[in-house]
Backbone atoms as SQL, in Angstrom:
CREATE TABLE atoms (id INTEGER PRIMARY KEY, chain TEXT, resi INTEGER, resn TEXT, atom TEXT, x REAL, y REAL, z REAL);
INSERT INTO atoms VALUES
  (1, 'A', 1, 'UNK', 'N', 83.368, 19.705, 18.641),
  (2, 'A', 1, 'UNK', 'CA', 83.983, 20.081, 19.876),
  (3, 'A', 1, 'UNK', 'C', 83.299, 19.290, 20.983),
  (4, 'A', 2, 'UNK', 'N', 84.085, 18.550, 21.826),
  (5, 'A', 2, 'UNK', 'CA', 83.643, 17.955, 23.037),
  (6, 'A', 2, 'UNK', 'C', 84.213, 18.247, 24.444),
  (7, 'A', 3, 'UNK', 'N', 83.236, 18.334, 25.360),
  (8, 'A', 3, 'UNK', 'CA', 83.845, 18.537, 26.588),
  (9, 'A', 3, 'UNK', 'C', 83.290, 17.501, 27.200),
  (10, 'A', 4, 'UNK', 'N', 84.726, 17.367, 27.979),
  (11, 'A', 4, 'UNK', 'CA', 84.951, 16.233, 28.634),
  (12, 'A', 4, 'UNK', 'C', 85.795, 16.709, 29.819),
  (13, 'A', 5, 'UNK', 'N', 85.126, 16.875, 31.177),
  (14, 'A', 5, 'UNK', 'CA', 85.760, 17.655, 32.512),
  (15, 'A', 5, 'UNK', 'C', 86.507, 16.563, 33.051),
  (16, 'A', 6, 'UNK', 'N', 85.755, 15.096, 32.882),
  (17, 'A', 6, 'UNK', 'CA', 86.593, 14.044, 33.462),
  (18, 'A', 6, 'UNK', 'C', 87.122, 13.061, 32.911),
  (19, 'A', 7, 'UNK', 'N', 87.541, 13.419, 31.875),
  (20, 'A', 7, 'UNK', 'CA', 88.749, 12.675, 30.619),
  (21, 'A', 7, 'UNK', 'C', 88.068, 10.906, 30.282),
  (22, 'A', 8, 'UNK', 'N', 86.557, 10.569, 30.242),
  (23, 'A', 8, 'UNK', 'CA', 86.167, 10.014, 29.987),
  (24, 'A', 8, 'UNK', 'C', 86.430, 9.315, 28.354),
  (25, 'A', 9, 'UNK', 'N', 86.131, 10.149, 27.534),
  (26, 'A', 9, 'UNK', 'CA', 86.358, 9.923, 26.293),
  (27, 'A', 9, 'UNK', 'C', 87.424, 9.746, 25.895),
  (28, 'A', 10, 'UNK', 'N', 88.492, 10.742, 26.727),
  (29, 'A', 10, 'UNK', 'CA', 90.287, 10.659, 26.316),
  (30, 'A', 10, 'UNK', 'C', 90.814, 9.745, 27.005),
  (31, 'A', 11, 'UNK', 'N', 90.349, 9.080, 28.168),
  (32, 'A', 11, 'UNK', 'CA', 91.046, 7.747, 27.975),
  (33, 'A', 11, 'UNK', 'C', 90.438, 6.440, 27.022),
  (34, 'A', 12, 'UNK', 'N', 89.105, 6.289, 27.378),
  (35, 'A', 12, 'UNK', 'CA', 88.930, 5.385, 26.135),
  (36, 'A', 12, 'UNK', 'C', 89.296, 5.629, 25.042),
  (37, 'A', 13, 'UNK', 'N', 89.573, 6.398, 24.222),
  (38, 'A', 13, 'UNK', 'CA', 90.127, 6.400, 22.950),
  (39, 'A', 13, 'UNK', 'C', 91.708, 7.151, 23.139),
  (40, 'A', 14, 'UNK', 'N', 92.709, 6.909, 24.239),
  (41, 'A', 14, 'UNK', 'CA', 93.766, 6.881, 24.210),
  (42, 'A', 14, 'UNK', 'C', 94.916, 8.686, 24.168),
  (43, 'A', 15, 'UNK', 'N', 94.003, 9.399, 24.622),
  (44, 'A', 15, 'UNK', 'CA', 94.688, 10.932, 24.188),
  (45, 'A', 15, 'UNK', 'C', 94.801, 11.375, 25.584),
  (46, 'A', 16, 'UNK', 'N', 94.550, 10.620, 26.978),
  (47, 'A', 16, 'UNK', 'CA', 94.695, 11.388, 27.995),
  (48, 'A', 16, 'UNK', 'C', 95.979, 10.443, 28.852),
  (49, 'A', 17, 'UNK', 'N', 96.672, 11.426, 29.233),
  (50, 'A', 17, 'UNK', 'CA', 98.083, 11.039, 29.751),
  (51, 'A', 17, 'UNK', 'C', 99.527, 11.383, 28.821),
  (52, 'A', 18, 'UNK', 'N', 100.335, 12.031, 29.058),
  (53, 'A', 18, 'UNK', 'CA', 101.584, 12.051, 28.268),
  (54, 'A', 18, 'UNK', 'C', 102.254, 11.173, 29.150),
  (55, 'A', 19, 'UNK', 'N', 103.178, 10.378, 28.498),
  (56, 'A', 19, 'UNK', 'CA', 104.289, 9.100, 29.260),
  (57, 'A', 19, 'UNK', 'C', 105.520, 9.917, 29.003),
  (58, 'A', 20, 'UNK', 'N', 105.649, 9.828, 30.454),
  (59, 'A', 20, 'UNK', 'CA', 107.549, 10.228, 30.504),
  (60, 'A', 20, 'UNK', 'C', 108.288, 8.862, 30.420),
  (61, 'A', 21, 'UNK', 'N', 109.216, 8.469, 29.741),
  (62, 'A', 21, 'UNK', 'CA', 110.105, 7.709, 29.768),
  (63, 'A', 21, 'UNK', 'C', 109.381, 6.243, 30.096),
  (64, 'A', 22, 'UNK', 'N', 108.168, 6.042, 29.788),
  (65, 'A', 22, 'UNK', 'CA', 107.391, 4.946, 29.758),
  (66, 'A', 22, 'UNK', 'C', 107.073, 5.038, 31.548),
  (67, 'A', 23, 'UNK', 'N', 107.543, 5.512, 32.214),
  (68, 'A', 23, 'UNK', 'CA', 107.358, 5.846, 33.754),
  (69, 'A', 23, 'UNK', 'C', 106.111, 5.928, 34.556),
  (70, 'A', 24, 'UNK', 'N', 105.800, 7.389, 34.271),
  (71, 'A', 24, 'UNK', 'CA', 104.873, 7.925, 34.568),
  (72, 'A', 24, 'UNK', 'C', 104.037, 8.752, 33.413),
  (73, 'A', 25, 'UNK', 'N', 102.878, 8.620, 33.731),
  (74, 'A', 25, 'UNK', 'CA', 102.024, 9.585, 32.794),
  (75, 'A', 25, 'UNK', 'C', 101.812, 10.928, 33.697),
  (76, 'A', 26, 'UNK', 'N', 102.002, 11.954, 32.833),
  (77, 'A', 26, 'UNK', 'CA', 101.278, 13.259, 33.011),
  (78, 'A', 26, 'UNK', 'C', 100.052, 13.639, 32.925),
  (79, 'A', 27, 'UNK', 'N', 98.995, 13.592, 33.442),
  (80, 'A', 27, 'UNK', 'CA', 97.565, 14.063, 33.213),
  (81, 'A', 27, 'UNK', 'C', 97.508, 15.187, 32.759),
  (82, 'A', 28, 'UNK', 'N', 97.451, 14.816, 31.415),
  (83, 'A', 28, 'UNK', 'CA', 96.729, 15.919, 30.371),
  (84, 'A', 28, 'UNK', 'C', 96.586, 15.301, 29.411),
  (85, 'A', 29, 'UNK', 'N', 95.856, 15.996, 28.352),
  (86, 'A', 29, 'UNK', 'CA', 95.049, 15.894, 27.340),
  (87, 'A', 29, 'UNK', 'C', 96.115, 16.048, 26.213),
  (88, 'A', 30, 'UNK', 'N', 96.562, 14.739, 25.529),
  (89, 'A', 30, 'UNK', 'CA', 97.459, 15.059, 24.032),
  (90, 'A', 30, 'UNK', 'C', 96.484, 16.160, 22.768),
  (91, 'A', 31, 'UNK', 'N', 96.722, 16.563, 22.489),
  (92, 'A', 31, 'UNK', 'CA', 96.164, 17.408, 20.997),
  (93, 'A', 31, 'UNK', 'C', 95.548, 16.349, 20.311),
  (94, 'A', 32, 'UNK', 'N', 94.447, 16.106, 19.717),
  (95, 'A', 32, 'UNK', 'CA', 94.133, 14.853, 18.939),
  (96, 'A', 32, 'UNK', 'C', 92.753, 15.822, 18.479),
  (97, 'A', 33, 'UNK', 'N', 92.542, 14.693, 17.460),
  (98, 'A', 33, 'UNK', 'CA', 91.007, 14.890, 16.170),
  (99, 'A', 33, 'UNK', 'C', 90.514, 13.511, 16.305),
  (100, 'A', 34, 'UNK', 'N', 88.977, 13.420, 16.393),
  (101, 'A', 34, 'UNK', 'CA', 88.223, 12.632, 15.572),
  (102, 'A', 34, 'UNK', 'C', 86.993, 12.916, 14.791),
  (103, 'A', 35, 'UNK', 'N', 87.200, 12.126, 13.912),
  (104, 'A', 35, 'UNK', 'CA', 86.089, 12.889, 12.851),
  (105, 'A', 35, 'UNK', 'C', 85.246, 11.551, 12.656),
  (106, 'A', 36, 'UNK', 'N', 84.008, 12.013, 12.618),
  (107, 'A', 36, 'UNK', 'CA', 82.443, 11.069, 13.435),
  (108, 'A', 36, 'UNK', 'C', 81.564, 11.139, 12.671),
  (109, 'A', 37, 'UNK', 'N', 80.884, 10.083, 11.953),
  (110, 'A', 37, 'UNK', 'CA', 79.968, 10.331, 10.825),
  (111, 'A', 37, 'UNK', 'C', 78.781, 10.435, 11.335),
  (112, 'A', 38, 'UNK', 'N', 77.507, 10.803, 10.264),
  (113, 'A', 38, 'UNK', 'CA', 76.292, 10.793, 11.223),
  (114, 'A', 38, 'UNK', 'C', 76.112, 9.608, 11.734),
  (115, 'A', 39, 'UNK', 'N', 75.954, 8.540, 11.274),
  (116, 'A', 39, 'UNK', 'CA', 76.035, 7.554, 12.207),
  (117, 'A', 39, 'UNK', 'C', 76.674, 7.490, 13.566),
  (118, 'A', 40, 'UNK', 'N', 77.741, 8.325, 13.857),
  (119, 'A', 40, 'UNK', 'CA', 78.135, 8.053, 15.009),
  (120, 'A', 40, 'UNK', 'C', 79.509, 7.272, 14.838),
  (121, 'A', 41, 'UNK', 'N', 80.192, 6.817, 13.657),
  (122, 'A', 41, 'UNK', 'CA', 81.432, 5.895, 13.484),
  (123, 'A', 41, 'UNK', 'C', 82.603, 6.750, 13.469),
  (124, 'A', 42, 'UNK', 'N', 83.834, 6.467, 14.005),
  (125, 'A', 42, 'UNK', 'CA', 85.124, 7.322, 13.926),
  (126, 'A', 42, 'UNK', 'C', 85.616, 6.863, 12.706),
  (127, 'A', 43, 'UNK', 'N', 85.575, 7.528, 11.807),
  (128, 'A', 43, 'UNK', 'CA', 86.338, 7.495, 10.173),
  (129, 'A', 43, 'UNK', 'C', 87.479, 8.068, 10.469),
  (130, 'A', 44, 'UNK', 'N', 88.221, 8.545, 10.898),
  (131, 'A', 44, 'UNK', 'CA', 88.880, 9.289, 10.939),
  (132, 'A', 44, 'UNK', 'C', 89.584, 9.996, 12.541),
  (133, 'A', 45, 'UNK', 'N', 90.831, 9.228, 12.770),
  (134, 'A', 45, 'UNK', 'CA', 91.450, 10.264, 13.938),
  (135, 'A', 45, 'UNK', 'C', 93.134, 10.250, 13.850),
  (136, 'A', 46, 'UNK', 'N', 93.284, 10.771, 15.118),
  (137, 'A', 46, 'UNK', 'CA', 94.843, 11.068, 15.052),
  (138, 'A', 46, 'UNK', 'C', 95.138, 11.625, 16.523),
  (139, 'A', 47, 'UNK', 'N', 95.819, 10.775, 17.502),
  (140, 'A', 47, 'UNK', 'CA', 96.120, 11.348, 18.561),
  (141, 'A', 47, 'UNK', 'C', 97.524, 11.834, 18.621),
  (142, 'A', 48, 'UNK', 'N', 98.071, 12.734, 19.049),
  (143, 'A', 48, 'UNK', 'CA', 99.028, 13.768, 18.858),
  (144, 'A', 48, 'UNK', 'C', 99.713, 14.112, 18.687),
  (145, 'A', 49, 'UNK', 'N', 98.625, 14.992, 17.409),
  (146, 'A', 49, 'UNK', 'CA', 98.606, 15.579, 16.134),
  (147, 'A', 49, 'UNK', 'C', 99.443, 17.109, 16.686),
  (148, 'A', 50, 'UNK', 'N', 100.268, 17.105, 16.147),
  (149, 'A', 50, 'UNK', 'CA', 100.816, 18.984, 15.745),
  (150, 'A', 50, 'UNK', 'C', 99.333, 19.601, 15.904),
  (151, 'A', 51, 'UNK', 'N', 99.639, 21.002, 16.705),
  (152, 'A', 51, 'UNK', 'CA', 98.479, 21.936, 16.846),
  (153, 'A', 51, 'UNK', 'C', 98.781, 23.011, 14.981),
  (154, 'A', 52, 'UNK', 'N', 99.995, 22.734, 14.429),
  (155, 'A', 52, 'UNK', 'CA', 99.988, 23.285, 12.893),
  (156, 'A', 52, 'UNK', 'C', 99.491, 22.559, 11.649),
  (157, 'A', 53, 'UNK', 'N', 99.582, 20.958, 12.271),
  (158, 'A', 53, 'UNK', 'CA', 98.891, 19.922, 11.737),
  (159, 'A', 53, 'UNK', 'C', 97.543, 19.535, 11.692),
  (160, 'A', 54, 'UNK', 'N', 96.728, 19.874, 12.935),
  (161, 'A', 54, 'UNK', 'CA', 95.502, 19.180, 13.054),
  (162, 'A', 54, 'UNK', 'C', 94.464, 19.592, 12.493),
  (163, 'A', 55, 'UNK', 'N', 94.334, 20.862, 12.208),
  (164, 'A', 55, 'UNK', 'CA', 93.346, 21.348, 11.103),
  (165, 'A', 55, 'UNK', 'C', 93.714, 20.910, 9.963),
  (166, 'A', 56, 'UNK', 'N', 94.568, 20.822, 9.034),
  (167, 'A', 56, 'UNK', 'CA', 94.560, 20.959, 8.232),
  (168, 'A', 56, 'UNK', 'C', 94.400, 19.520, 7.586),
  (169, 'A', 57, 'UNK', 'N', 94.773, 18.711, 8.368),
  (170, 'A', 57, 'UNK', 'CA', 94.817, 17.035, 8.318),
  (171, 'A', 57, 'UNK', 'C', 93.386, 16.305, 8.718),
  (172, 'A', 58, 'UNK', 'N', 92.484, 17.427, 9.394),
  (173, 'A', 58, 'UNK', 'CA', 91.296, 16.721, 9.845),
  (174, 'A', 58, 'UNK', 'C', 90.055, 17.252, 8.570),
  (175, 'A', 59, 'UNK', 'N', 90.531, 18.377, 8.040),
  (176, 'A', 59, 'UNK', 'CA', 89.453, 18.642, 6.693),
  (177, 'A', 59, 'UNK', 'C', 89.441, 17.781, 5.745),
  (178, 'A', 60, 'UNK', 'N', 90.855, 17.539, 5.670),
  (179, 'A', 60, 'UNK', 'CA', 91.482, 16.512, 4.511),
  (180, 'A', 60, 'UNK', 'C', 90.452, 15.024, 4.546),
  (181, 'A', 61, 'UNK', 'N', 90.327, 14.778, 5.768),
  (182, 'A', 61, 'UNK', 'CA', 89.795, 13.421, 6.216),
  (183, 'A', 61, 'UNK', 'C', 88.220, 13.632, 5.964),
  (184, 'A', 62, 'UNK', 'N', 87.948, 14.959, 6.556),
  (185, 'A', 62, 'UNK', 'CA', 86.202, 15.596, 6.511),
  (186, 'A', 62, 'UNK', 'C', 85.579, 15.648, 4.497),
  (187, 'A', 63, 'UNK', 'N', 87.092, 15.872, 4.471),
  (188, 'A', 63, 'UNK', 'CA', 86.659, 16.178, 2.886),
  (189, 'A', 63, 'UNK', 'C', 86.704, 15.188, 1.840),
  (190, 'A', 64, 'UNK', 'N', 87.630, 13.898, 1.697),
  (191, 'A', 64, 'UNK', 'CA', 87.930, 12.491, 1.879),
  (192, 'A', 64, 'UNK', 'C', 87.070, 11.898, 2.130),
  (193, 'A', 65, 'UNK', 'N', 86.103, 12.111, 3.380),
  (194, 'A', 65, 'UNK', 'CA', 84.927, 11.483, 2.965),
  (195, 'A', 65, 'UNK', 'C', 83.644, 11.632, 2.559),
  (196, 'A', 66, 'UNK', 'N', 83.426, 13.401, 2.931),
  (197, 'A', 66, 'UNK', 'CA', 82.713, 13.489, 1.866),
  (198, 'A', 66, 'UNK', 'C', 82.016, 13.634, 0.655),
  (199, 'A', 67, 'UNK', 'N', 83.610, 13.230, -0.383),
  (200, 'A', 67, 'UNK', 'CA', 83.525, 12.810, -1.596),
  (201, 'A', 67, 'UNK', 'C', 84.010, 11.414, -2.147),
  (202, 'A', 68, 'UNK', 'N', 83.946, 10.501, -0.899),
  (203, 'A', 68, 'UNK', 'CA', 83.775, 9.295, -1.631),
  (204, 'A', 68, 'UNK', 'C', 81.840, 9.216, -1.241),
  (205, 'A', 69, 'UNK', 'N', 81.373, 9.796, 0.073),
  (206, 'A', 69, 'UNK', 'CA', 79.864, 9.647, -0.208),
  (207, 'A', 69, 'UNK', 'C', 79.181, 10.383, -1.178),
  (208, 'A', 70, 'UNK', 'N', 79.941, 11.452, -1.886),
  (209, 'A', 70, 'UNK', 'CA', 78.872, 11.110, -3.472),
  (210, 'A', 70, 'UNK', 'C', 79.206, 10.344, -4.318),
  (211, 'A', 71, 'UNK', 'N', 80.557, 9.710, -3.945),
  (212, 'A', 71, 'UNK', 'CA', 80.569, 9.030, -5.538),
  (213, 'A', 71, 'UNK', 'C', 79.631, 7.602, -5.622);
């Protein structure tokens, strides 16, 4: 979980603004996941993701990788 009051992170990685009709953007925050290894690397994201989707698609990824790091 990250907070972010001044959409720092969501615009660099692309989840802040909805586009109307390529027009104008709406300031807000799309629904999105990233999943961050200890290192610190994004293995894994999805900017907006279904709020029925995003759990269940971000374990998949959590879990995906951490069973290719035991193999």
């Amino acid at each position: 979980m990250l907070s972010d009051p001044n959409h720092t992170f969501l615009e660099a990685w692309g989840a802040w603004g909805i586009s109307v009709l390529s027009l104008i953007k709406i300031p807000m925050a799309m629904r999105s996941y990233w999943v961050i290894d200890e290192q610190g690397k994004v293995i894994a994201s999805q900017v907006g993701v279904s709020p029925s989707d995003s759990v269940e698609k971000a374990l998949k990824d959590v879990g995906a990788t951490a069973a290719s790091a035991k193999a």
